[in-house]
SEVOZA-737351 format. One record per residue (C-alpha): x, y, z. Coordinates in steps of 0.05 Angstrom, whole numbers, padded with zeros to 5 digits, always signed. Layout:
REM SEVOZA-737351
XYZ
...
//
This chain:
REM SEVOZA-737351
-02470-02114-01087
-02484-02152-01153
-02466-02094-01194
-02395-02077-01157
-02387-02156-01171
-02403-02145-01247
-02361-02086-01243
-02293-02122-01216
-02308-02176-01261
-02310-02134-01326
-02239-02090-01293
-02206-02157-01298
-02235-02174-01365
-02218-02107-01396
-02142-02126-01364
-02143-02193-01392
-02156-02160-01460
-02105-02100-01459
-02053-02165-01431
-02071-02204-01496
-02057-02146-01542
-02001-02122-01502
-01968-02185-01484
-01890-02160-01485
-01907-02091-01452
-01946-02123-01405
-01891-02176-01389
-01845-02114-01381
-01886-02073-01345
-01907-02119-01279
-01838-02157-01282
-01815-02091-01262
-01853-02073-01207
-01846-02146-01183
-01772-02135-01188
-01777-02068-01144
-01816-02108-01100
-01773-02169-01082
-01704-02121-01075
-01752-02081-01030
-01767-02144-00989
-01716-02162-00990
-01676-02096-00963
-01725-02096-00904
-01723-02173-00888
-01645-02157-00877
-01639-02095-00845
-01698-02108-00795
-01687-02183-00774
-01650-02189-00719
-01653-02266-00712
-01635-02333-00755
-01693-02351-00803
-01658-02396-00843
-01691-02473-00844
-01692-02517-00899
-01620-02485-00943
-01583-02484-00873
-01597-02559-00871
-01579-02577-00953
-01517-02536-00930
-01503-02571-00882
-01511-02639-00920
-01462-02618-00984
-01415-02574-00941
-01402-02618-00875
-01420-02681-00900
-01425-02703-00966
-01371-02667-00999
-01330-02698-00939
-01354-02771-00964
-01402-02780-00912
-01462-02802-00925
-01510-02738-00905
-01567-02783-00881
-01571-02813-00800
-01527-02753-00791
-01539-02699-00737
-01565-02623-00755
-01550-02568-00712
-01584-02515-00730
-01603-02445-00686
-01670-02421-00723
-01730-02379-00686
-01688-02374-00623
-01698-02451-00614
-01637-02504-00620
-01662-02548-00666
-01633-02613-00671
-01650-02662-00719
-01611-02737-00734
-01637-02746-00801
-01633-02715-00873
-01717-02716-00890
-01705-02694-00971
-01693-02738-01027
-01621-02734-01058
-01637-02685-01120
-01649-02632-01064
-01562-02637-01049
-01554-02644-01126
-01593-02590-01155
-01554-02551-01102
-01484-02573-01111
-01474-02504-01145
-01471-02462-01078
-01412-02491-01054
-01380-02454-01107
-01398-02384-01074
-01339-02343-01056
-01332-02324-00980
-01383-02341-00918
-01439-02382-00935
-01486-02328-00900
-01493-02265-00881
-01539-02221-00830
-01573-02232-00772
-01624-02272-00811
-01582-02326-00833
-01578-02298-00906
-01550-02355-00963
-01537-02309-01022
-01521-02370-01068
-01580-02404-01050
-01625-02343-01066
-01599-02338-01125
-01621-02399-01147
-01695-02398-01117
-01701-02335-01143
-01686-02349-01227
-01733-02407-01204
-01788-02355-01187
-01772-02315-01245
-01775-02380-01298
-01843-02394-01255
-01870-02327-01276
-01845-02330-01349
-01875-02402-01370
-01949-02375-01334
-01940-02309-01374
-01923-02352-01437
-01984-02396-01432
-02030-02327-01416
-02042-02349-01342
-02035-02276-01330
-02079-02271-01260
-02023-02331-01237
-01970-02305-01263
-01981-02235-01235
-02002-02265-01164
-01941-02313-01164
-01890-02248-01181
-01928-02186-01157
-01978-02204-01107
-01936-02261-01076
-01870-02230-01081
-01848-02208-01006
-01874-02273-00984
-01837-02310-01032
-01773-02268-01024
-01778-02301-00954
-01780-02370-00968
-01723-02364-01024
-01675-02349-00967
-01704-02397-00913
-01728-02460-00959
-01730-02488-01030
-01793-02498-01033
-01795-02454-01097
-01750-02521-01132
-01811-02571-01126
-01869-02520-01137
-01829-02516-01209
-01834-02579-01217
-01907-02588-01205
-01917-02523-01258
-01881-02559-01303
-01915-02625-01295
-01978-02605-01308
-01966-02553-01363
-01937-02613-01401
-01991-02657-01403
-01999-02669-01474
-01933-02711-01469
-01934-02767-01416
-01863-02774-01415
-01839-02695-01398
-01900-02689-01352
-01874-02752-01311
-01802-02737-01315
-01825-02669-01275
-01875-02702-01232
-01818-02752-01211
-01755-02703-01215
-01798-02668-01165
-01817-02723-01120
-01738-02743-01122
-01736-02667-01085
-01782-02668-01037
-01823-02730-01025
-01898-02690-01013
-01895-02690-01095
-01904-02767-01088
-01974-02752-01081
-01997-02728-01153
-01948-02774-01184
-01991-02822-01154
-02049-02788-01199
-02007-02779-01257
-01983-02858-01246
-02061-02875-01252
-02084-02829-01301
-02036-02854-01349
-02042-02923-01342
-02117-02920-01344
-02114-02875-01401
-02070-02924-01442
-02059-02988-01398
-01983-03015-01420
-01964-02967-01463
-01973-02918-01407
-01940-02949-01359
-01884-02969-01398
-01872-02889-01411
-01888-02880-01342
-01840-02926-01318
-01780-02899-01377
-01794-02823-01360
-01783-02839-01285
-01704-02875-01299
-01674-02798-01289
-01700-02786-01217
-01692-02865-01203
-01618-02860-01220
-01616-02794-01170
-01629-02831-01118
-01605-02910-01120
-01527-02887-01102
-01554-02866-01040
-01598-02917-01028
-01542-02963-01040
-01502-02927-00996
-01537-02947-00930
-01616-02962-00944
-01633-02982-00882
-01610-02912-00857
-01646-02871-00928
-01712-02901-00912
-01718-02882-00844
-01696-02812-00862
-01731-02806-00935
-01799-02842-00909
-01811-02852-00830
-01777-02787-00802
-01837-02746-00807
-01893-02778-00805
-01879-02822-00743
-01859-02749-00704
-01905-02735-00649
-01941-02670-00640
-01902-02618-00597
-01840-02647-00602
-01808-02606-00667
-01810-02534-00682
-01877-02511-00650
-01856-02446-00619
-01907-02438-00557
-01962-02383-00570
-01931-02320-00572
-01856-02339-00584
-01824-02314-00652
-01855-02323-00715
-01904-02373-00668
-01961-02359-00726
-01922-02392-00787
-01937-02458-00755
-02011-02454-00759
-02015-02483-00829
-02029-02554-00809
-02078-02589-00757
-02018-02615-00709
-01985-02540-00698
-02054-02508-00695
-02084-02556-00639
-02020-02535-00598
-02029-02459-00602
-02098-02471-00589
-02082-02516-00518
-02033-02449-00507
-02094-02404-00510
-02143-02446-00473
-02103-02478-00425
-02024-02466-00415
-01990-02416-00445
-01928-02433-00431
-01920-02511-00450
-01925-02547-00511
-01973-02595-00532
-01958-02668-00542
-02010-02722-00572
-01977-02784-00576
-01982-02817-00646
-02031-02754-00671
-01987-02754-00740
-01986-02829-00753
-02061-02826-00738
-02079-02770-00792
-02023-02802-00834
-02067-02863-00836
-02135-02827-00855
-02093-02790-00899
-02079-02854-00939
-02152-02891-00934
-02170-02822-00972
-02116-02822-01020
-02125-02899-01038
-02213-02875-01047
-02196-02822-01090
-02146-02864-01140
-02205-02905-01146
-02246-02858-01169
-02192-02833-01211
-02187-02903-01243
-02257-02908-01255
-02263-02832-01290
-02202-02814-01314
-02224-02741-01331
-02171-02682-01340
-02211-02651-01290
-02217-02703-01238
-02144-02714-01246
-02131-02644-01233
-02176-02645-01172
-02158-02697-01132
-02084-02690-01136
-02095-02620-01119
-02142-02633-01051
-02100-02697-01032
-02035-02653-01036
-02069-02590-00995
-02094-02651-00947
-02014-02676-00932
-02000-02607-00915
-02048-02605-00869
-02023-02658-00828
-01950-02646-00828
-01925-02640-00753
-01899-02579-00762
-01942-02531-00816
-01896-02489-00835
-01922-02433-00878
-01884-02451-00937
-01917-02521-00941
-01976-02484-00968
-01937-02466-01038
-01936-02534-01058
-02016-02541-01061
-02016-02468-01083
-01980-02487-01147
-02031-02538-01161
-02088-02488-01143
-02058-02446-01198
-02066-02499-01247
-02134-02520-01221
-02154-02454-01235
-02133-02456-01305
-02161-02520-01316
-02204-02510-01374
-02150-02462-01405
-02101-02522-01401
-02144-02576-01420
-02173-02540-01487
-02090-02526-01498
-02086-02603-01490
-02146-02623-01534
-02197-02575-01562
-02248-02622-01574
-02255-02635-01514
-02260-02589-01463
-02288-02610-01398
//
């Protein structure tokens, strides 16, 4: 068995090598196939589905097209949306307000705003998938070929499906960006914030990068910290302005206070039922299906809040610990277990959660690529 392992590992080294010397050609070469791939994908996810997939676009359309081009404010408001054969019905807007603005562009795409049985935003693919494509080209540039090639190749079809269902593709640049630009405190934490002012799970390393910083260079840090952060504050004080009462419920208490059963968990055996089984709440329920009623949901009263408070007795331990080491290393660690961890207890686990620690896997992976890129001397 140790041989075969010595074998693999010297395949991927003699790849590595022939990708170094070949870096355009090589670019060329899987950026095609990746290409064939997605419009493959993305042929069958069209022509086979026969029912509306669409989740987190169908809600930012919503927002822009009903709401806030309408000058209403798009949070409190109601969401009807039909998605996995369920009516789901939501009165709140849960993403921060760069999600609408980064999106404003759809509602500039000719004709219906979908298309298929799936539920099919053309304009909003578009977008996710230049997103994916910038994603692949900054790993290629930095030589992160295994990344780049599992982010593009590998990951394609997958990620072909969340471009037309979520954005999650918006924030997981974000976090690539972040990190690839630590050397300069003030582009790393413009990312790090433009990306919490997206989706608020990016909160969570900013919290790292907020400590890191100011350890690292007490004042002075937090003084750039505080000036890199003035683009995604001014992205979201209109609406908080607006009616803050109403954003803060939405932005902060809408999903962590949700109880366990009562949003999207498609009973064991219902459509798509195993795309929920990416956090604890979601998988306890399909368990209770198996073991004791198939037919009914689970409910655990207050299950969310409870893990939501671990969650934070953790995150508070490990900011600690970053404060007292301030390592690359350790930096790049925790903020990549305490963001897996807040996927794991959303109330919902939706598969595409899992991108956002993915991203930061791909960088923890890198780490000592990235940190000898940041300073040679002292690689960790």
């Amino acid at each position: 068995m140790h041989e075969y392992i010595k074998k693999i590992y010297d395949l991927f080294v003699d790849i590595n090598n022939w990708l170094n010397k070949n870096h355009l050609k090589g670019f060329i070469i899987i950026f095609s196939f990746g290409l064939f791939i997605r419009i493959l994908s993305l042929w069958i996810f069209l022509t086979t589905g026969t029912q509306d997939w669409d989740d987190m676009n169908e809600k930012v359309w919503i927002a822009l097209h009903t709401y806030l081009i309408n000058g209403i404010n798009p949070y409190g408001q109601v969401y009807n949306m039909d998605i996995l054969d369920i009516t789901n019905i939501e009165g709140f807007y849960q993403y921060p307000p760069l999600s609408l603005i980064i999106h404003l562009p759809v509602l500039l795409w000719p004709g219906p705003a979908s298309y298929f049985a799936v539920d099919f935003m053309p304009a909003f693919f578009l977008i996710h998938f230049i997103i994916d494509f910038y994603m692949f080209y900054r790993l290629w540039k930095v030589k992160y070929y295994g990344s780049a090639i599992g982010l593009w190749l590998i990951g394609g079809p997958l990620m072909v499906l969340f471009d037309f269902i979520t954005f999650i593709s918006i924030p997981m640049l974000f976090i690539l960006l972040a990190y690839l630009n630590l050397k300069n405190i003030k582009r790393s934490v413009l990312y790090i914030t433009l990306g919490t002012a997206i989706y608020t799970y990016l909160a969570i390393p900013a919290l790292f990068f907020l400590v890191y910083y100011f350890k690292k260079d007490k004042f002075v840090g937090l003084k750039n910290f505080i000036l890199a952060s003035i683009p995604a504050v001014l992205t979201i004080i209109p609406f908080l302005i607006w009616n803050p009462t109403t954003f803060l419920k939405d932005v902060f208490l809408s999903q962590g206070t949700r109880v366990s059963g009562n949003f999207i968990h498609p009973t064991y055996g219902q459509s798509f039922w195993w795309t929920h089984l990416f956090s604890i709440p979601p998988y306890l329920n399909t368990i209770y299906n198996l073991v004791v009623d198939p037919n009914v949901a689970l409910s655990i009263p207050y299950l969310t809040t409870i893990l939501l408070g671990l969650f934070f007795v953790i995150l508070v331990i490990y900011l600690i610990k970053l404060y007292r080491n301030p390592t690359l290393t350790k930096f790049i660690d925790y903020s990549f277990w305490m963001l897996l961890a807040m996927t794991l207890i959303s109330p919902s686990g939706f598969l595409g959660y899992i991108f956002l620690p993915t991203t930061l896997l791909i960088i923890k992976l890198n780490k000592q690529e990235l940190i000898a890129a940041i300073d040679n001397s002292k690689v960790e």
